[in-house]
C-alpha positions in Angstrom: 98.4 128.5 112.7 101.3 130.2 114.7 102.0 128.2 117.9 102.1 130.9 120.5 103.3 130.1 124.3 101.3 131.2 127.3 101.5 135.0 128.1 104.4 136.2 131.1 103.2 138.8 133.0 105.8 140.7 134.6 103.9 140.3 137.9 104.3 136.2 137.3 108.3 136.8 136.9 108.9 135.2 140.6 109.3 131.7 138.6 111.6 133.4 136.5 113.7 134.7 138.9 114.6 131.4 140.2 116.0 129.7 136.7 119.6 129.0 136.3 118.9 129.4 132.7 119.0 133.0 131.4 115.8 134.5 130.2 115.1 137.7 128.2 111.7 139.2 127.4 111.7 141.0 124.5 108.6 142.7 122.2 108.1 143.5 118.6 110.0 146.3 118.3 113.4 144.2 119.8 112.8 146.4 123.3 114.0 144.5 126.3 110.8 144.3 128.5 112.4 141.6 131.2 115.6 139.5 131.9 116.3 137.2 135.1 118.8 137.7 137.6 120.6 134.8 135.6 120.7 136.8 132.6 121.7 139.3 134.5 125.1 137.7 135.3 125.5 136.6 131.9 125.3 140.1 129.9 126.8 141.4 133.0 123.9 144.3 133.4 121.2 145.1 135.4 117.4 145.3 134.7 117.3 148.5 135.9 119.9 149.7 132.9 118.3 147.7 130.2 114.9 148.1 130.5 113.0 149.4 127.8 116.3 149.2 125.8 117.1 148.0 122.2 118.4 144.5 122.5 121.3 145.7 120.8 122.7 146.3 124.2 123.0 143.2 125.1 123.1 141.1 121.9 125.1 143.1 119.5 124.5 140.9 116.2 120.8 142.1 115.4 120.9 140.6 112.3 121.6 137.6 113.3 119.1 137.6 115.9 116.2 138.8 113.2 117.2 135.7 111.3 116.6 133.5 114.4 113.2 135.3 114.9 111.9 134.9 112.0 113.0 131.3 111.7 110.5 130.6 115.0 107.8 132.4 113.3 108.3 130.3 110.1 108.5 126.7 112.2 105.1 128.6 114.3 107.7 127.0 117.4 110.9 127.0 119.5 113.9 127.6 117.4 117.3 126.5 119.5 120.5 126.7 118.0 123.5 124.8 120.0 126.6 126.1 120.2 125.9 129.7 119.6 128.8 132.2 120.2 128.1 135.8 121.3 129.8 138.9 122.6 129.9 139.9 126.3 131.4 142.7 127.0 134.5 142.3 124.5 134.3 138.3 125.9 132.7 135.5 123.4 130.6 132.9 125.1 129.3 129.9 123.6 125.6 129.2 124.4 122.6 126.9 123.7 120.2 130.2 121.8 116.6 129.5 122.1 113.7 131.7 120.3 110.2 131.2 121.4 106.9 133.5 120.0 103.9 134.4 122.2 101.5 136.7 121.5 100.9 138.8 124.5 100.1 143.1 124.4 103.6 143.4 126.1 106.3 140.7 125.3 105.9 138.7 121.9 109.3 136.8 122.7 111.3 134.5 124.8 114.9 134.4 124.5 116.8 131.9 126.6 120.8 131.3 126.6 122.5 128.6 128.6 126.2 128.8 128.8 128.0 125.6 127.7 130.3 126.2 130.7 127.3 125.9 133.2 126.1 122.6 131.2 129.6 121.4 131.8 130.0 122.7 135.2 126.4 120.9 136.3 127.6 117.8 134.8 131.2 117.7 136.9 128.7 118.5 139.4 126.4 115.3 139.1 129.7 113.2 139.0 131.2 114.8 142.4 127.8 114.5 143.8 127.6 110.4 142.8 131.2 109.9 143.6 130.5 111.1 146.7 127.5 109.3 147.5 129.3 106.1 146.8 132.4 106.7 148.6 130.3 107.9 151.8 129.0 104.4 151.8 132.0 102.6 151.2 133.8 104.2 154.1 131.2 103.7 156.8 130.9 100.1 156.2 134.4 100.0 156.3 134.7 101.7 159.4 131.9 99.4 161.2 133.6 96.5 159.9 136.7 97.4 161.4 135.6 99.3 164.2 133.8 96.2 165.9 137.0 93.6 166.1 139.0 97.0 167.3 137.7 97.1 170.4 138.0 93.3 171.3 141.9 93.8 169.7 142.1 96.7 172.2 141.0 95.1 175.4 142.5 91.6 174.6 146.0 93.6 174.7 144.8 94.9 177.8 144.4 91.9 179.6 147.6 90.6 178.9 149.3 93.4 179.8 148.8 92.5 183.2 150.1 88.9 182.3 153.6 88.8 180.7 156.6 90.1 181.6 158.0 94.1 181.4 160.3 93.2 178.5 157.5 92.3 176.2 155.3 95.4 177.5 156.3 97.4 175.0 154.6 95.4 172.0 151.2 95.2 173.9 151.5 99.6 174.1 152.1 99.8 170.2 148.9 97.5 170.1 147.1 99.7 172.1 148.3 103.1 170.5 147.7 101.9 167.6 144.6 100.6 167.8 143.6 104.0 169.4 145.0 105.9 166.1 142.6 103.3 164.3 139.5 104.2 166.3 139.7 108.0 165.7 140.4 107.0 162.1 137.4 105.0 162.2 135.7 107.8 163.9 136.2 110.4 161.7 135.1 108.3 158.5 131.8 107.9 161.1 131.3 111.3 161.9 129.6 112.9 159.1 126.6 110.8 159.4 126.1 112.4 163.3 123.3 114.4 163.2 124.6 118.4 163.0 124.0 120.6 165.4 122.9 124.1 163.3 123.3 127.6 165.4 124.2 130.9 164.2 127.9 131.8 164.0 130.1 134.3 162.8 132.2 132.6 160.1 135.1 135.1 160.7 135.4 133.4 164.3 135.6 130.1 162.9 137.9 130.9 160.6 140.4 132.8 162.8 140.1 129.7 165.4 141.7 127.8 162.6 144.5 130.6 161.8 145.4 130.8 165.6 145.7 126.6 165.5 147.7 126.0 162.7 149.7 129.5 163.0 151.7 127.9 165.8 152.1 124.5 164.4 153.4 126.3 161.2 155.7 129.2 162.3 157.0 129.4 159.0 154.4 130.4 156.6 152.7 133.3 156.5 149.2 133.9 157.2 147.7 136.5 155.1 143.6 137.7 155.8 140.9 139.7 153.6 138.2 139.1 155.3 134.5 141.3 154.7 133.4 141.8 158.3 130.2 143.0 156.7 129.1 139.5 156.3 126.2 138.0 158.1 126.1 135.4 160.4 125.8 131.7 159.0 123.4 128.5 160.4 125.9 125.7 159.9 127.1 123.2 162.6 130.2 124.6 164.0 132.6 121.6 164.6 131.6 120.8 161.0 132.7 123.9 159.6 135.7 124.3 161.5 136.9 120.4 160.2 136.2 121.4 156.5 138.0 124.3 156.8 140.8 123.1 158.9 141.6 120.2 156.9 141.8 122.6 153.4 144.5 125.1 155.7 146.2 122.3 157.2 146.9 120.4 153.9 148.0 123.5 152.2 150.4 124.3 154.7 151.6 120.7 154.9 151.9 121.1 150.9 153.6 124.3 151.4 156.3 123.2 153.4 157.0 120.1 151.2 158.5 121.7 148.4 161.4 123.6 149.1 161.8 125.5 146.2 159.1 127.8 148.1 161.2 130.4 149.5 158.4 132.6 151.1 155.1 130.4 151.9 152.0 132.0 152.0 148.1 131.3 152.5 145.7 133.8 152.2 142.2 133.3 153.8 139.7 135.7 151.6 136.0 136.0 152.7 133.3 137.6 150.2 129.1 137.6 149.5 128.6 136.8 146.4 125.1 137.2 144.8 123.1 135.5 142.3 125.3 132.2 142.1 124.4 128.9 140.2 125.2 125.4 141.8 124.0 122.3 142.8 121.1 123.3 139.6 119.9 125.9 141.8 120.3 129.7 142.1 121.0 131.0 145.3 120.4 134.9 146.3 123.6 134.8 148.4 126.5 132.4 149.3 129.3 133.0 151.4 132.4 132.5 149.6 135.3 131.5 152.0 138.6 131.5 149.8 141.8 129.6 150.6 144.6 130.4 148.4 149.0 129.3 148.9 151.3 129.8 146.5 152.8 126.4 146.3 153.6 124.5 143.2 149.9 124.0 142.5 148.1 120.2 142.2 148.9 118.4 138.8 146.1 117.9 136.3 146.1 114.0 136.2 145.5 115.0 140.0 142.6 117.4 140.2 140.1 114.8 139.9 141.2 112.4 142.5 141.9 115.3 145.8 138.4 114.2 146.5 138.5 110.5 146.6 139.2 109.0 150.2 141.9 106.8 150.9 144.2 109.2 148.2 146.7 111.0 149.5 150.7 111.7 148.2 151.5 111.9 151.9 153.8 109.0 153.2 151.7 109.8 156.8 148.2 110.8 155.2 145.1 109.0 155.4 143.5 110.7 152.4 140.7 111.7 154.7 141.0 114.9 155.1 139.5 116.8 151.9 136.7 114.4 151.3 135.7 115.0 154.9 135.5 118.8 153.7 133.4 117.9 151.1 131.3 115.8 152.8 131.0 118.5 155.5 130.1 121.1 152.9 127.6 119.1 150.9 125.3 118.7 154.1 125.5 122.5 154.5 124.5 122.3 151.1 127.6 124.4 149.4 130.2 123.4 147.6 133.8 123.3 147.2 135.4 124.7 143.7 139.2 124.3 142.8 140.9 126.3 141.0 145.2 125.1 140.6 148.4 125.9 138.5 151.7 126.7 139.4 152.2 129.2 142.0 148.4 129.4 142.6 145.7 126.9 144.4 142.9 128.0 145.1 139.9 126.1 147.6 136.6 128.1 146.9 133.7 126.9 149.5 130.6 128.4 148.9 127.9 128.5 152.0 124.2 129.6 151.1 123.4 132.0 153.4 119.6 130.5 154.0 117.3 132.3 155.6 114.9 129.5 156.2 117.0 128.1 159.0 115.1 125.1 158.9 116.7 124.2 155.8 119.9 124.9 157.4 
């Protein structure tokens, strides 16, 4: 007896729409009755275009697929084959190939692909996401445990300040400044478990607040913009948004500006939608992709995993803060931040859902 799974109707495909995995309906005669927006992006083709279409289309070995076919109808069950490579478009992908039967009057088979790159991707994902966790704990009990004898360090110095002589005054105001610089320190570790205050804003105007800031403090690099002034407004927490982005600008400048082999500087700020992207294991309609990209000497490999741990920085004045804060700012907007580095390119990606639901801002 053939094991057959439950019929799809096309009406039903709302489930389907939401997979990362990509999914193609197809019938007897190899006619593409279905695929997902996540097959979509991976053949690079519409529904619209393929509908009704040999599969040859989009999977040019038919062969190959006719073996896999009948090897499901043989085992009356799934077939999967790992590490399957197939053409895109004159690209090759390697994918995880599944074969399903199901006897229905208009699709009689499932085909699902799921890129090895994604699988990779989710599972850097899982670590950041773990790392992060861990770290987010590690600094705010840090910055508790230091923020309460601050204080009483602070106002102690105080007190005698009014005691000894003016000759010695001088030690008790680097006490106080610098217990100052520690309470901000300890503040910002604080301040991404504040509650956020989410209200529609125009991500160009948080963007060019930035610009104008660090523009002045860094007359010599230039400031290039490509923004998309078609895009909607965003529900994020402004002061958030602004850090996370100003941190990214400010340490590529400060990068910039460190190596003097760079003869012209440059950051460009790029702003795009995107549609139909894949992270944090879920597909979201469309994300906001905010682009910072210099042209420094780019961040070594033995590096790239580490520009997200706190207390790391290659600065002899840095605190190492400043890019897990972006992350951390990002995360509870529920995006991400991608990075992309080699010489004479970095490249921060942030991606913001652009959620409709404001309640799940």
């Amino acid at each position: 007896m053939v094991y057959m799974a439950p019929p799809i109707k096309e009406k039903n495909n709302n489930d389907l729409e939401q997979l990362a995995t990509s999914v193609v309906l197809i019938g007897k005669d190899l006619k593409i009755k279905y695929i997902n927006p996540s097959a979509e992006i991976l053949f690079q083709i519409s529904l619209n275009k393929v509908k009704d279409q040999s599969i040859s289309v989009i999977f040019e070995d038919i062969d190959y697929l006719n073996y896999r076919i009948n090897k499901s109808l043989e085992r009356s069950a799934t077939y999967k084959e790992h590490e399957c490579q197939i053409h895109v478009k004159n690209n090759i992908k390697t994918v995880t190939f599944t074969v399903t039967p199901f006897d229905d009057d208009e699709y009689q088979f499932i085909l699902e692909f799921i890129e090895m790159d994604q699988v990779l991707q989710v599972a850097k994902e899982e670590r950041m996401m773990l790392q992060q966790r861990a770290n987010t704990e590690l600094l705010r009990n840090l910055a508790h445990e230091i923020r309460n004898p601050l204080g009483g360090i602070k106002g102690s110095a105080q007190l005698l300040s009014d005691e000894i002589d003016k000759e010695l005054s001088e030690y008790i105001d680097v006490i106080i400044s610098e217990s100052d610089r520690l309470q901000k320190l300890m503040d910002s570790l604080l301040s991404p478990h504040k509650l956020p205050n989410f209200k529609d804003h125009n991500i160009h105007e948080i963007i060019e607040k930035v610009r104008g800031t660090l523009i002045k403090q860094y007359s010599g690099i230039k400031f290039i913009r490509d923004y998309d002034i078609s895009l909607p407004n965003i529900y994020c927490d402004h002061d958030k948004i602004y850090q996370a982005i100003f941190n990214i600008v400010k340490n590529a400048c400060e990068e910039l500006l460190s190596s003097p082999d760079i003869k012209s500087p440059e950051i460009k700020i790029l702003t795009r939608s995107e549609r139909k992207v894949i992270f944090h294991k879920k597909l979201h309609n469309t994300v906001i992709n905010i682009s910072i990209m210099d042209n420094g000497n780019g961040i070594p490999v033995e590096k790239m995993e580490e520009i997200f741990f706190p207390l790391v920085s290659n600065k002899d004045n840095g605190t190492g803060l400043g890019l897990p804060l972006s992350q951390n700012f990002i995360t509870l907007h529920n995006g991400m931040i991608d990075v992309f580095s080699k010489p004479g390119e970095t490249i921060f990606k942030i991606l913001l859902p652009i959620n409709k639901d404001k309640k799940n801002g």
